[in-house]
PLY file of the C-alpha trace (Angstrom):
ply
format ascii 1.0
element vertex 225
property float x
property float y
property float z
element edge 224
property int vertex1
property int vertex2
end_header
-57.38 -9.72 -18.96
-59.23 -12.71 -20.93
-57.82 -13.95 -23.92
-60.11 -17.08 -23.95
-63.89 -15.92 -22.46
-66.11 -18.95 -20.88
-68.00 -19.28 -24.25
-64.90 -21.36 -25.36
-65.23 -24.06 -22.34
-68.77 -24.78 -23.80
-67.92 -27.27 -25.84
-66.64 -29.16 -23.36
-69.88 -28.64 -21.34
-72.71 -28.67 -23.97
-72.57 -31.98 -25.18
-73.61 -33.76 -21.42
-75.62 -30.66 -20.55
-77.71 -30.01 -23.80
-80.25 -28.11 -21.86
-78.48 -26.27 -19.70
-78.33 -22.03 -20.41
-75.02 -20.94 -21.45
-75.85 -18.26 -18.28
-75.95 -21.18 -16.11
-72.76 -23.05 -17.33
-70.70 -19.34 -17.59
-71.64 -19.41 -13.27
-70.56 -22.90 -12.94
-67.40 -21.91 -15.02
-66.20 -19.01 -13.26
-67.12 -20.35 -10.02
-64.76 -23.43 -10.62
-61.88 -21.44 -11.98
-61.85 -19.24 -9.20
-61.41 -22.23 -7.32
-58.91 -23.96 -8.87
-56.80 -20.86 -9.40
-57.27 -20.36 -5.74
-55.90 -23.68 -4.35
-53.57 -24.29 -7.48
-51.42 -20.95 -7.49
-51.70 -21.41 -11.26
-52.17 -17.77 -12.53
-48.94 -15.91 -12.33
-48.93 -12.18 -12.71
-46.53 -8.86 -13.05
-48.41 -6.45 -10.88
-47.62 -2.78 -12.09
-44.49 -1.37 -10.44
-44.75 1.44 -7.73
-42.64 4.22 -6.89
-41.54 3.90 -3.09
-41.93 7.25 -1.25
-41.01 9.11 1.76
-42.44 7.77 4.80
-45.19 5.72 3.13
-44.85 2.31 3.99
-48.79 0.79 2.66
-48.74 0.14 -1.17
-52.38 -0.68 -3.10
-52.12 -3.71 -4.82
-53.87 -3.43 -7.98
-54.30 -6.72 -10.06
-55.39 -7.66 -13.39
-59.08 -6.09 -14.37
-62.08 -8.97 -13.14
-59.34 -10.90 -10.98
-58.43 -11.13 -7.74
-55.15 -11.62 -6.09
-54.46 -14.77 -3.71
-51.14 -13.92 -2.46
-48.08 -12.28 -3.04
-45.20 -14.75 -4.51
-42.25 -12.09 -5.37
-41.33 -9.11 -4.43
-38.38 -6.82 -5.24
-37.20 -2.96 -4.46
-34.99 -0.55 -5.91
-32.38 1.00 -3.25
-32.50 4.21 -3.52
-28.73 4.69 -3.43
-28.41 2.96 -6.82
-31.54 3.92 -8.36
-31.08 1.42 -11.20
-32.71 -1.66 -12.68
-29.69 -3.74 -11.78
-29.95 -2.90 -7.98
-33.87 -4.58 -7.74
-33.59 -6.54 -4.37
-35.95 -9.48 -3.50
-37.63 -8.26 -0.17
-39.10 -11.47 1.97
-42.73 -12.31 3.23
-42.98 -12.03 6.87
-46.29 -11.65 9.28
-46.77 -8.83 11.50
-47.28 -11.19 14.63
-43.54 -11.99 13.62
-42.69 -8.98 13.44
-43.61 -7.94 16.74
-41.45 -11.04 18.43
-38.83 -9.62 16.43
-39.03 -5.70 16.29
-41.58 -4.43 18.75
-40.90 -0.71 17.81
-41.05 -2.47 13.73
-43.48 0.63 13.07
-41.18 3.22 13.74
-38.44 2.02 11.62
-37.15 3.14 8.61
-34.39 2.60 6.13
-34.60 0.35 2.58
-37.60 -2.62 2.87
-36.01 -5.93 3.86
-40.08 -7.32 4.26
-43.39 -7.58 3.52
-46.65 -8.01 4.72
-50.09 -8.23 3.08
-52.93 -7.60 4.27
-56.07 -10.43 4.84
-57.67 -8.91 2.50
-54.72 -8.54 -0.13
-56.00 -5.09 -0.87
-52.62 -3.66 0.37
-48.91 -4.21 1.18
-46.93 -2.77 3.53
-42.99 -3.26 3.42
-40.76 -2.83 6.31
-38.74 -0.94 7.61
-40.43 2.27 6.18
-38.53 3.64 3.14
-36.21 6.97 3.79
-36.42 8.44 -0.05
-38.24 7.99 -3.41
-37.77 5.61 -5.85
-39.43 5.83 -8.92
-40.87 2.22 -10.20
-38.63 1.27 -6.97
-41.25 -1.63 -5.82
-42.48 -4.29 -8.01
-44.12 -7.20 -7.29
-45.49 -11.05 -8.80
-48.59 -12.50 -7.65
-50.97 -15.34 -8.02
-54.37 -14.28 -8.97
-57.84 -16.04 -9.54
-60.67 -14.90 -11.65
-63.30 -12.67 -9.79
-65.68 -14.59 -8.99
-68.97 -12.31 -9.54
-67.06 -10.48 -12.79
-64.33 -12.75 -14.14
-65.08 -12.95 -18.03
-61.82 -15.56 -18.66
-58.86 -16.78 -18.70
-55.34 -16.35 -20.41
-55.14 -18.81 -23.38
-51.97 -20.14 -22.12
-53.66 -21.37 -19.16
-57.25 -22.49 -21.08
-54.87 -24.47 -22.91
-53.39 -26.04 -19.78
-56.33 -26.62 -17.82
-59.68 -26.48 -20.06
-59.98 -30.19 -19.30
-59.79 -29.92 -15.07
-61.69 -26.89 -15.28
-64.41 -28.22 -17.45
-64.90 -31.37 -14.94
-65.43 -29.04 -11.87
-67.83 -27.43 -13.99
-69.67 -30.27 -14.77
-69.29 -31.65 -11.24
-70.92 -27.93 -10.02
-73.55 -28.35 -12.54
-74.92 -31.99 -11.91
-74.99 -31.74 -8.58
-77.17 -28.97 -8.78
-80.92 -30.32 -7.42
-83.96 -30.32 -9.19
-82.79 -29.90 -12.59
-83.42 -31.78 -15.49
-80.14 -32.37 -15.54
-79.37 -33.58 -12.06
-76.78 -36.59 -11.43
-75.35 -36.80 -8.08
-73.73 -40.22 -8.97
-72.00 -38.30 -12.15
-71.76 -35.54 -10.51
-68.92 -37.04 -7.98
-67.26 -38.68 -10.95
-66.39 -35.12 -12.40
-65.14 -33.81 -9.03
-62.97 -36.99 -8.57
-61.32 -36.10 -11.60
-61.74 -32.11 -11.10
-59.96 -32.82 -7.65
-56.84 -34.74 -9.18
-56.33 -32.20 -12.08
-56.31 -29.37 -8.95
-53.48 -31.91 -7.07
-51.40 -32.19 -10.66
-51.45 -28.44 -11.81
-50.67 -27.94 -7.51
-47.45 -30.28 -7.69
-46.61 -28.74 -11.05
-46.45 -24.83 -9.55
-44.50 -26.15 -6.43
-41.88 -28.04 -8.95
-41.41 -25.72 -11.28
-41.41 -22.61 -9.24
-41.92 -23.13 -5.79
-39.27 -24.91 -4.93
-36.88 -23.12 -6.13
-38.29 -20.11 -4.35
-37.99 -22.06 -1.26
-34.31 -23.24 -2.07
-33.52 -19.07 -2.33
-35.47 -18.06 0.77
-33.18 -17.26 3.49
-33.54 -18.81 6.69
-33.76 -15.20 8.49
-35.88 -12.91 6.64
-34.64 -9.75 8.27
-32.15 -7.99 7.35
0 1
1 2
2 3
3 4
4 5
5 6
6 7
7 8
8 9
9 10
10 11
11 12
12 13
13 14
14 15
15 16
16 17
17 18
18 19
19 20
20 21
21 22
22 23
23 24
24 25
25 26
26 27
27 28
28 29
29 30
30 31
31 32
32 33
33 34
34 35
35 36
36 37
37 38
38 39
39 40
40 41
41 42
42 43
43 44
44 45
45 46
46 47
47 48
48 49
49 50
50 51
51 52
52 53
53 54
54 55
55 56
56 57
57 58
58 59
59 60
60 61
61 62
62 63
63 64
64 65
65 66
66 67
67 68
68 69
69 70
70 71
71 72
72 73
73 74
74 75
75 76
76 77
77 78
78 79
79 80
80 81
81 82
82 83
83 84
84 85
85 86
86 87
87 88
88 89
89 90
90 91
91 92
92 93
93 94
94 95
95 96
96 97
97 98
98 99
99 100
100 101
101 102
102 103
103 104
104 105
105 106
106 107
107 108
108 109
109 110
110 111
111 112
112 113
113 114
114 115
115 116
116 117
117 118
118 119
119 120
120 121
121 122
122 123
123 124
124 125
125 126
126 127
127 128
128 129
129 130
130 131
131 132
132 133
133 134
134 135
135 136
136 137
137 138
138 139
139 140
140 141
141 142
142 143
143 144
144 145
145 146
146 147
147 148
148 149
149 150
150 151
151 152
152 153
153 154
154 155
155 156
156 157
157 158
158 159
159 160
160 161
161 162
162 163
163 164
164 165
165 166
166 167
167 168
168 169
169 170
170 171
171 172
172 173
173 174
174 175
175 176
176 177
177 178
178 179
179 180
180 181
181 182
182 183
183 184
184 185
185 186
186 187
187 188
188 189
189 190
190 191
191 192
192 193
193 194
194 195
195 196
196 197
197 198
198 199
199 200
200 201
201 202
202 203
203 204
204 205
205 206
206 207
207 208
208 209
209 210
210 211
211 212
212 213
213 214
214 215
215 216
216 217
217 218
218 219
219 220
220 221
221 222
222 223
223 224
């Protein structure tokens, strides 16, 4: 899922790193937007719906190919007594330590998911209480992802477009500050990330303006049902 592979970013590179090997300034590249989609949220995705079934609470989470997902930032089920695309429900993050204060038998529940919880590792989800039926396409999901960082090939043009500038700085921060090269400039080098650092603070403000606060304005103050 690349529309815009790190080829394009050379440009930006190329001109203060003549000698550098494109190999070298694709690492630097994909090391820095893996970073900065980390700690910015940027990256919005649609992860591909699930059915809900009996008894199965733990979901895979799946994410665009050579990406990784941060974190989970929506999530919605069908009820299976409507069993229509009108009747999609936002479900609500909640941690299993909370859970616990809250439900200590949470486990053995069942019913239609009022929660969430991902795993450390966000390989999984598991929603809560346990559902009762199946729903086809019943659990859908948004996430923030970042590219993986040992096979990302890109980034959305959207986003390039956005954030080719930032991105190109922390490359060139990386990349200079790397020693013994013939391209080595430490003094440079913490120019870049100065600027690399307040591109990551503007596109950070930007998801928390346009989108997270209004998620936190709809987030109720109980999470469970």
């Amino acid at each position: 899922m690349a529309d815009k592979t790190w080829s394009e970013f050379h440009s930006e590179i190329r001109p203060h790193l003549p000698h550098c090997p494109e190999s070298t300034m694709d690492r630097a590249l994909r090391t820095t937007s893996a970073e900065f989609f980390k700690d910015t949220s940027a990256w919005k995705v649609k992860l591909p719906e699930q059915d809900l079934k009996i008894a199965i609470p733990e979901y895979p989470l799946v994410p665009p190919s050579n990406t990784i997902i941060e974190r989970i930032v929506e999530a919605y089920v069908m009820d299976e007594d409507l069993g229509d695309r009108e009747s999609l429900r936002e479900i609500w993050p909640i941690t299993i330590q909370r859970l616990l204060e809250l439900r200590p038998n949470w486990r053995e529940e069942d019913g239609n998911p009022t929660n969430f919880v991902h795993d450390l590792n966000n390989t999984t989800v598991r929603v809560f209480p346990t559902p009762l039926g199946i729903v086809t396409d019943g659990l859908v999901m948004w996430s923030t992802v970042s590219p993986d960082i040992d096979t990302g090939t890109g980034i959305p043009e959207e986003l390039y477009r956005r954030h080719k500038i930032t991105i190109s700085k922390g490359a060139l921060a990386r990349l200079l500050s790397q020693p013994n090269k013939a391209w080595t400039d430490y003094e440079q080098a913490g120019i870049y990330q100065a600027q690399f650092n307040r591109g990551k603070t503007k596109a950070t403000i930007e998801f928390f303006t346009n989108y997270g606060a209004i998620r936190l304005q709809t987030r109720p103050r109980v999470p469970l049902a």
